[in-house]
C-alpha positions in Angstrom: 125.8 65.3 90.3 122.7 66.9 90.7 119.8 67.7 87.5 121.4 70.7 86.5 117.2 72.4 86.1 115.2 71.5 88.6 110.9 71.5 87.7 108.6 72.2 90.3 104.9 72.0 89.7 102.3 73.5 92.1 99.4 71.7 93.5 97.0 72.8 90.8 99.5 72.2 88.0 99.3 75.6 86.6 102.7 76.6 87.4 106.2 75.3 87.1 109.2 76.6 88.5 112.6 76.0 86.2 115.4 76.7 88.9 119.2 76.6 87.3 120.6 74.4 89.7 124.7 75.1 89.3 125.2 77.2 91.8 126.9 79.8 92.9 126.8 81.0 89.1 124.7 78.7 87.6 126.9 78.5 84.5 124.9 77.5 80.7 127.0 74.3 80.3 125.6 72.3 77.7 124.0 69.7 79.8 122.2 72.4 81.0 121.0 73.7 77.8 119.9 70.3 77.3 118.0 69.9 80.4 116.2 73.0 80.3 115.4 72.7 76.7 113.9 69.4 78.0 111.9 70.5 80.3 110.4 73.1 78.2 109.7 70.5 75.3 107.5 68.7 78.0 105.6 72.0 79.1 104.6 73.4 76.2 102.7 70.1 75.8 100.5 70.8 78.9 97.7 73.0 77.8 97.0 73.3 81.7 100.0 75.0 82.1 99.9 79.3 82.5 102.8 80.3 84.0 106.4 79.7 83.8 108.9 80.8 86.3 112.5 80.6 85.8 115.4 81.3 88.4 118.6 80.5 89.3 119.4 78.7 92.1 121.5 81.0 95.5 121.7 84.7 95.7 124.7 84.9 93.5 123.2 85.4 90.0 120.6 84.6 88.0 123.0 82.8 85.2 126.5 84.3 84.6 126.2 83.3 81.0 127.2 80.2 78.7 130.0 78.3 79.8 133.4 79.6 77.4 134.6 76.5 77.3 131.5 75.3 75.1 132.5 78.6 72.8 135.0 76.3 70.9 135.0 75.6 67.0 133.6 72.0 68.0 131.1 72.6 70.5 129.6 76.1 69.5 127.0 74.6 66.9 125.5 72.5 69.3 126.0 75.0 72.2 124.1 77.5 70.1 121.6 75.6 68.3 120.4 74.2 72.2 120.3 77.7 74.0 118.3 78.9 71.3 116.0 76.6 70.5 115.1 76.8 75.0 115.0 80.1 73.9 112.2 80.0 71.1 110.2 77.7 73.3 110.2 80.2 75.9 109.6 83.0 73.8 106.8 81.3 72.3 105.7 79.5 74.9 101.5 80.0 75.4 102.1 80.3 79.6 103.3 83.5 81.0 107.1 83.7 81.4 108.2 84.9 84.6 111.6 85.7 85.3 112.8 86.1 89.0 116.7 87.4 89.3 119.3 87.5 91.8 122.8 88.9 91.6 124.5 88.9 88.1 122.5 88.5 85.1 124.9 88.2 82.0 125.1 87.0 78.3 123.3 83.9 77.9 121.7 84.1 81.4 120.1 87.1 80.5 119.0 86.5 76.8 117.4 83.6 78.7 115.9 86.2 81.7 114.8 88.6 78.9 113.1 85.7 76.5 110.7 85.9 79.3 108.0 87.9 79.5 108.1 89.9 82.5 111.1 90.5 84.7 111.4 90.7 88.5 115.0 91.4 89.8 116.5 92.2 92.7 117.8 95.8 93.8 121.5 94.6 93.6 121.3 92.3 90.1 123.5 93.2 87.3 123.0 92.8 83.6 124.9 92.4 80.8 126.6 91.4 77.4 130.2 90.7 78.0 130.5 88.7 74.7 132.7 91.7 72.9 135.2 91.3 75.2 135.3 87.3 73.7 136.1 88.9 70.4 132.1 87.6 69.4 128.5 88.9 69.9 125.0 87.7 72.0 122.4 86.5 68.7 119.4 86.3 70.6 120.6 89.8 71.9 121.0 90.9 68.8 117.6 89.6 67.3 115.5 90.5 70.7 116.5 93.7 72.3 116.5 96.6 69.3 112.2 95.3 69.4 112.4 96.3 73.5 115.1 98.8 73.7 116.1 100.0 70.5 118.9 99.4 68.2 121.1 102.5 69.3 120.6 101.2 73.4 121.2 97.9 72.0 124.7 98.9 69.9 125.7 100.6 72.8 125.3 97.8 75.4 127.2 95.3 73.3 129.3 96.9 71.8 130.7 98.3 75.4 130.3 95.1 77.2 129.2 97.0 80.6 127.4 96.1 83.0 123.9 97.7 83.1 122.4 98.3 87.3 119.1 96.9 88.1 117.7 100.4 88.4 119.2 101.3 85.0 117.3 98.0 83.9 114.0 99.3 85.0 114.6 102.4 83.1 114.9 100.6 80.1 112.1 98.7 80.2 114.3 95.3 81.1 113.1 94.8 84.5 109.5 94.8 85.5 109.3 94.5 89.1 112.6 95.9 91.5 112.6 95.3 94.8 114.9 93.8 98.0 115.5 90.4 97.3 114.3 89.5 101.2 110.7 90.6 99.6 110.8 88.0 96.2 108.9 85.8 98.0 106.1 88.2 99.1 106.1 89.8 95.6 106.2 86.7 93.5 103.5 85.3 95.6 101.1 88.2 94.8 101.9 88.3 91.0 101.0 84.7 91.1 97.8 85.3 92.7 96.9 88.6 90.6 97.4 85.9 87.5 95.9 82.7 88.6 92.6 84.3 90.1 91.7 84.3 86.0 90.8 81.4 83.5 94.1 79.2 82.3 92.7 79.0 78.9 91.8 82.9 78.0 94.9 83.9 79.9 97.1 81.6 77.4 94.8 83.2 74.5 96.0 86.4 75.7 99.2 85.8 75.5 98.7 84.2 72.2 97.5 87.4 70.9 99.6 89.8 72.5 102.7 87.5 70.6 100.8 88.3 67.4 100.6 91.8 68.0 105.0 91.7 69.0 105.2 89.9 65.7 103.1 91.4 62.9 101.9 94.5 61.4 99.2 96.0 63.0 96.6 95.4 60.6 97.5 91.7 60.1 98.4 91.6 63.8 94.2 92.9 64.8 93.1 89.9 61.6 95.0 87.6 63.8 93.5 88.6 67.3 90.1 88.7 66.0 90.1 85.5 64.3 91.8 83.8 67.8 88.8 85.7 69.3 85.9 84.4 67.6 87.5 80.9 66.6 89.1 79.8 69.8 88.0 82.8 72.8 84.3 82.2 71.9 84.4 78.6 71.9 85.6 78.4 75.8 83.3 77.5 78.6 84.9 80.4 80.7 84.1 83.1 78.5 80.6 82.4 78.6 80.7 81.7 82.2 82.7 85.1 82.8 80.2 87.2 80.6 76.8 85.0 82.5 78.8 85.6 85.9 78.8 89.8 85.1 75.2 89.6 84.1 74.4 87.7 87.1 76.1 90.1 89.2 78.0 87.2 91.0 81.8 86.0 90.9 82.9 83.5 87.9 83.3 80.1 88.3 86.3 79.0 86.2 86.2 75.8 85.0 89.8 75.9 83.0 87.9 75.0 79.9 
């Protein structure tokens, strides 16, 4: 059998492409977990890294969720304690996270889609948290979406178990981008462009201190962003070459540094 997470890298190395790789529904077995947890082990290693794509693999969905078999008494603790730890890394991970969906989009496949920090989805996907029909709940749901949707959108959507429309999604602030699946390419393509025409290192810096400002206060939230600013922003050479390159009235040469 095939690697159940496939890693592609582009030619610059500044982004990889995680594809589940189970079609049609690209099920969350645990060797899954495992492998995608792997690969993002290795990534967040690779300071040359900014940006992150994940997708699943044919135009039936995105994920369907974790496999219900591995919901058992004596797989659950390793079935959970693997899909969330993949998710931690991509919540915290210092690339952009970039998630590209097709078709169905539910329980553990979309706590994984919505770890991620920007969403781009299909006119026909469908999302949602099925797990109260198991008699049990999503965690990461739980923990993630009351900070994105509140906790009153986030009661009703698991404790109903429906299925939420792509253009509902967008509504709530789940989905990003929406569009006909026969454009991804085209779209993905130009978000990828509008990103990488900008340093690697002050983009993950951003994204550094945009996590402190999800995470903390304001006011300890700003001392973090201002300490990241003068103790890791000013030491780059591409912020002295961006602020030289206005002054000099000429385009910046980044030098990823």
């Amino acid at each position: 059998m095939s690697e159940p997470v496939k890693l592609e890298r582009s030619a610059d190395g500044r982004v990889a492409t995680l594809t589940l790789d189970r079609p049609p529904l690209n099920i969350l077995d645990l060797e899954m977990i495992a492998a995608l947890d792997g690969h993002l082990t290795d990534l967040e290693r690779d300071s040359s890294l900014q940006i992150i794509v994940v997708r699943g693999a044919g135009v039936r969905a995105f994920s369907a969720g974790v496999s219900v078999q591995d919901h058992t008494p004596d797989k659950v603790e390793s079935m959970l304690q693997g899909l969330h730890g993949a998710i931690r890394k991509l919540a915290d991970s210092e690339a952009a996270t970039i998630a590209v969906v097709s078709g169905h989009c539910l329980g553990g496949g979309m706590e994984v889609a919505l770890a991620c920090d920007l969403v781009l989805a299909e006119n026909g996907a469908k999302f949602g948290q099925p797990e109260i029909k198991l008699g049990c709940y999503p965690p990461v749901a739980a923990a993630l979406y009351p900070r994105r949707i509140g906790p009153g959108r986030t009661l009703e959507m698991l404790l109903s178990g429906r299925n939420v429309s792509c253009e509902e999604a967008e509504r709530l602030g789940l989905v990003h981008w929406r569009l006909p699946a026969a454009d991804f390419d085209a779209k993905l393509a130009e978000i990828l462009g509008d990103f990488l025409q900008w340093s690697t290192p002050v983009a993950r810096l951003t994204k550094r201190a945009v996590r402190a400002g999800r995470d903390l206060p304001f006011h300890e939230a700003l001392d973090a962003t201002e300490h990241l600013y003068l103790d890791d922003l000013c030491e780059t050479e591409d912020m002295a070459e961006g602020i030289q390159a206005f002054l000099d009235k000429r385009p910046p040469v980044w030098k990823h540094r």
